[in-house]
C-alpha positions in Angstrom: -33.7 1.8 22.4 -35.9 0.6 25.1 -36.1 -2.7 26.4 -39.0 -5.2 26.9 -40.2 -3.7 30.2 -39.9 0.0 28.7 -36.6 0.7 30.7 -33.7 2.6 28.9 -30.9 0.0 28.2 -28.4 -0.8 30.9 -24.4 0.0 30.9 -23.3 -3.1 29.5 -26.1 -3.3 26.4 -25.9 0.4 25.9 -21.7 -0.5 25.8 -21.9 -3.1 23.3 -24.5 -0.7 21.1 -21.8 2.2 20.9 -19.1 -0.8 19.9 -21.3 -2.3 17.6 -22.3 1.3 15.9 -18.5 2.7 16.2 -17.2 -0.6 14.0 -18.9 0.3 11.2 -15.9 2.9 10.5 -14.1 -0.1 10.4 -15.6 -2.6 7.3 -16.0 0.9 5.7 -12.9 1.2 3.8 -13.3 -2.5 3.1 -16.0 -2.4 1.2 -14.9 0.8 -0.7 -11.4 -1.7 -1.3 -13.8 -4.3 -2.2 -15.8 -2.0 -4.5 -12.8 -0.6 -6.4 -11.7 -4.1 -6.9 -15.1 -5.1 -8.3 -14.6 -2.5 -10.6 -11.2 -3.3 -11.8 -12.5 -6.8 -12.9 -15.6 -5.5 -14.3 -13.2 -3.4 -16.7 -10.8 -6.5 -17.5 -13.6 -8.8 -18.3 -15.3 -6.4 -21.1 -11.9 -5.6 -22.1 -10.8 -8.9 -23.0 -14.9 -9.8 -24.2 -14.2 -7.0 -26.9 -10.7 -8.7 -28.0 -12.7 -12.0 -28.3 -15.2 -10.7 -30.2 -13.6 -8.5 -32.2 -11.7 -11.7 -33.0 -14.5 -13.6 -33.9 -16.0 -11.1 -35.9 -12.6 -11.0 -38.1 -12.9 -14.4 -39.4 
């Protein structure tokens, strides 16, 4: 990434891109977590919308 002048980036910007690039690794398994827990509560909530249902239908 250049800067505004055309120069290559300096020490410290070209440090905080490497930090800033390298912590993705880190929210990764977060969101996977977060994902898997998404899922979990997608499966409960149409389990218990077919007990309702199937409820309501036996009237």
């Amino acid at each position: 990434m250049a800067t505004h002048d055309g120069n290559p980036p300096g020490g410290v910007e070209r440090l905080i891109e490497k930090v800033l690039f390298a912590a993705r690794w880190l929210l990764a398994p977060m969101y996977l977590g977060l994902s898997l827990a998404l899922l979990a509560l997608g499966l409960k909530f149409f389990e218990e919308a077919w007990h309702v249902l199937a409820g309501a239908f036996s009237m």
